[in-house]
N, C-alpha and C positions, 0 to 999 in steps of 0.2 A: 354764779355770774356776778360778775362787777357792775355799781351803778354805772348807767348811762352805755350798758354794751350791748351789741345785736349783735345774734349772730344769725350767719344765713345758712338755708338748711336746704339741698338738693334733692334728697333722698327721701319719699313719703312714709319708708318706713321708719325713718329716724327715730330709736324713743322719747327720744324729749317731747312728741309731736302725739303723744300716747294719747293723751286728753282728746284731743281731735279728730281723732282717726273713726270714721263710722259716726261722724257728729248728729247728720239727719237723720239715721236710724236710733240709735239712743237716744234723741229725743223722743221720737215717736212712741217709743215703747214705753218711755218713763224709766229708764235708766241713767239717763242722766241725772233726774232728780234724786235718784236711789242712792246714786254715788255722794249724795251731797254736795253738788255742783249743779253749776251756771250756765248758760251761754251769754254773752253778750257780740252784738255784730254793729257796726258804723262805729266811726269816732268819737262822736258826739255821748253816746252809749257808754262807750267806751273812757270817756274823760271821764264821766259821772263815775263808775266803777272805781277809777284810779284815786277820788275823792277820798275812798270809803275805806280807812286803817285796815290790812290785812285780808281783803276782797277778792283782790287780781293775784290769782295763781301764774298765770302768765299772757301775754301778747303775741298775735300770731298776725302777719300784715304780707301784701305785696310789697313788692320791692318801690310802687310808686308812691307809699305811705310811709313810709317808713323813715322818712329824716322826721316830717310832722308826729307820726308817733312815739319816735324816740325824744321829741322836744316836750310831748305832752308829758312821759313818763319821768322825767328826769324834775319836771317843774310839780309833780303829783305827790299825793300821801305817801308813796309807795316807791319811790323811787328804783329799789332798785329789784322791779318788778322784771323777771326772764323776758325779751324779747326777741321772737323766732321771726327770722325773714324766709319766706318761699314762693316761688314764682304761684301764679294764678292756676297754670295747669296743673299744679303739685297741691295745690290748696284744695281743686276740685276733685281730685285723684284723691283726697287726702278724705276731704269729710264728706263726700258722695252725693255735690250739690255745687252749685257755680255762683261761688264768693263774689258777688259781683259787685258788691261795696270796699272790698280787698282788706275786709280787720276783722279780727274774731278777738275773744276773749275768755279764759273762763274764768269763772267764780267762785269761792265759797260760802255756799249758802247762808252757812250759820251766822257769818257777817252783818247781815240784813235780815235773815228769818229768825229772830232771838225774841219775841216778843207772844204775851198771850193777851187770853180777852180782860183780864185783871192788870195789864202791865198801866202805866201812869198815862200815855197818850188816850186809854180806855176811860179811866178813872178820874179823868184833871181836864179833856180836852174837849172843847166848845161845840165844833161841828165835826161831827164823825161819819161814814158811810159806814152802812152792811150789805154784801151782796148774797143774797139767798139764793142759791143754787141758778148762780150767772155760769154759766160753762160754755160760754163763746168766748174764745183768746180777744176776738177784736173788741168786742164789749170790756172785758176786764182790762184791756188794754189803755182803751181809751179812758174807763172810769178813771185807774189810777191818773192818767195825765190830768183831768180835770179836775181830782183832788188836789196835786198840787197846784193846778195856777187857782184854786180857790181858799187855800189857803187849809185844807183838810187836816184834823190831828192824827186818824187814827184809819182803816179799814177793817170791821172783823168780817171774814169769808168763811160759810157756811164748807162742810166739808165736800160738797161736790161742785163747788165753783171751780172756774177753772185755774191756774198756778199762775200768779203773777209773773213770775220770774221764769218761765217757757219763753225761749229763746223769739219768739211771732211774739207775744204777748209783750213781753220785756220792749221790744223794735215800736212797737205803737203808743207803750205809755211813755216813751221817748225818754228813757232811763229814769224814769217816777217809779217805778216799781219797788226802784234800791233806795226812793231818800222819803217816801210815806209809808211811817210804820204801816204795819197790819199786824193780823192775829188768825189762825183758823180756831173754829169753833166745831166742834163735835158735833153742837145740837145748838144752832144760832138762838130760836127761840128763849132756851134758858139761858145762855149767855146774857143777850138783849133782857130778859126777865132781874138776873140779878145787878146788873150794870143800872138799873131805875132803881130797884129794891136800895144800894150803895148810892145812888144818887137821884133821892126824890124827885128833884127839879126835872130830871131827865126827860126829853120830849123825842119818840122815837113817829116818826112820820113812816107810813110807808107808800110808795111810789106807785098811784093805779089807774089807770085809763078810764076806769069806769063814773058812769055818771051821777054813782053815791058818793065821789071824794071831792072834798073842798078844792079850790083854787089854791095853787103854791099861792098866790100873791096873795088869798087871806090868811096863808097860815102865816106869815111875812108880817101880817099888820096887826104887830102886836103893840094895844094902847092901853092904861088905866082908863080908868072911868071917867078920871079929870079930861083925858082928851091928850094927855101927854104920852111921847111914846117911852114904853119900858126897853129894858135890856131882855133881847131876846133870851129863853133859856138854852142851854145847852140842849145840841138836836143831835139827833140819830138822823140819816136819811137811809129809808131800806129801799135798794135795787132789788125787785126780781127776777127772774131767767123771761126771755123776749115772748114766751106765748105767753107761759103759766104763770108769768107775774108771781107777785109775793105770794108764799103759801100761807094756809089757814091758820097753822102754828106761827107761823111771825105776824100774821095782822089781827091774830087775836091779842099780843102783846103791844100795839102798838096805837100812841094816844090816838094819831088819825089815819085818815089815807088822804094824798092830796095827787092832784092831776093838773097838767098843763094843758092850757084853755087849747082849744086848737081847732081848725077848720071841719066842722059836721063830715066832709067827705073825708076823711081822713081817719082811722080808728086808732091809731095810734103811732107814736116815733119808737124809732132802735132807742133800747136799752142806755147805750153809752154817751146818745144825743141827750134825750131825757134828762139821764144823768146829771150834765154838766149845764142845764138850763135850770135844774134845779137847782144845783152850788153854787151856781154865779145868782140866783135871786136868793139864796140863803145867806151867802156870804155879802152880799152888800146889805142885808137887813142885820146881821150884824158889825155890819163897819160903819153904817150910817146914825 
């Protein structure tokens, strides 16, 4: 296909349309992931995708997106990335589920997942998150989104978190899944262990409701003795999974636990809330 050409496609068997075909169910099963592949769905999702050299296998749109996407593709990394046009009912015929945003995408993972717990955002980067066995799409979702508006270097995800890049998960980090590194970790624990060991200074927090852990805002007011304030050190922030919080093996490696002050009646907030009250007070304690 030539840059900037669409073509329109009637027939749900068409192969060009292969990628798509059974899209709901292959995600479900984790064949999607198997294949080494993506899903992306909205535009916006979709722009972020077309950013990223070598990502976008190809575009798949209603026919009422379809001048806007072909303006997106043509002004992107990627230019002259395939784009399929098919009516709605050929789309829902198509991937067994009603495209009601009218864009899909798919991806190459390796594009975005190239990275481990030793890569440099690990190694070099200020404030990092770990999620220890988070396996709610909506929480990993949202985490990543409020890694990037806080300004996040890196995420390492224990091996039963859930997949960033799952097509629900992908739609809520509002295409942050594709532009803040990560890393899976086998055994986060030792990860997180040798990641301090490689960088003394390393301060790994982890996130707990209970009312043995400091206040984020004391871990936040970091001063000398003079009264002056220091440069915070590089922080770890550990998310746990929504009951069972952080396990014994990551908050045994970790300098503290710290908790968000919050109303007596209330036992605690969603994971992904949490999360991002703790990044937006970590990230201005090191921007101020």
């Amino acid at each position: 296909m030539t840059s900037g050409t669409a073509e329109h496609i009637a027939d749900p068997s068409d192969p060009r349309l292969d990628d798509y075909r059974f899209l709901r169910d292959r995600d479900l099963t984790g064949a999607r992931r198997a294949e080494g592949l993506l899903v992306g769905e909205t535009l916006p999702i979709i722009d972020i995708m077309l950013r990223v050299p070598g990502l976008t296998r190809s575009v798949l749109t209603s026919p009422r997106l379809a001048a806007r996407t072909a303006a997106t593709i043509a002004a992107s990394a990627n230019p002259s990335t395939p784009h399929f046009i098919a009516e709605e009912s050929t789309l829902a015929s198509l991937t067994g589920f009603h495209v009601h945003r009218g864009a899909l995408a798919i991806g190459v993972r390796s594009a975005v997942e190239r990275h481990h717990p030793q890569s440099d955002p690990f190694r070099m980067g200020t404030l990092l998150v770990a999620l220890d066995e988070v396996s709610n799409m909506d929480n990993v979702g949202s985490i990543f989104r409020s890694c990037a508006a806080f300004g996040v270097d890196g995420v390492l995800l224990s091996r039963h978190s859930h997949d960033p890049l799952y097509r629900k998960a992908l739609r809520v980090s509002m295409g942050h899944a594709l532009t803040v590194p990560f890393a899976w970790c086998d055994d986060l624990a030792a990860s997180l262990r040798d990641l301090r060991a490689a960088r003394p200074a390393l301060r790994i927090l982890a996130a707990d409701a209970g009312a043995h852990a400091i206040s984020i805002d004391d871990a936040c007011a970091q001063r000398s003795h003079e009264g002056r304030k220091c440069d915070p050190p590089p922080t770890v922030l550990v998310i746990g999974a929504e009951f069972a919080g952080v396990s014994a093996a990551v908050r045994g490696v970790a300098c503290a636990s710290v908790r968000i002050p919050i109303a007596s009646s209330v036992d605690s907030l969603n994971a992904g809330v949490a999360a991002g009250i703790c990044l937006h007070r970590l990230s201005r304690n090191a921007s101020n």
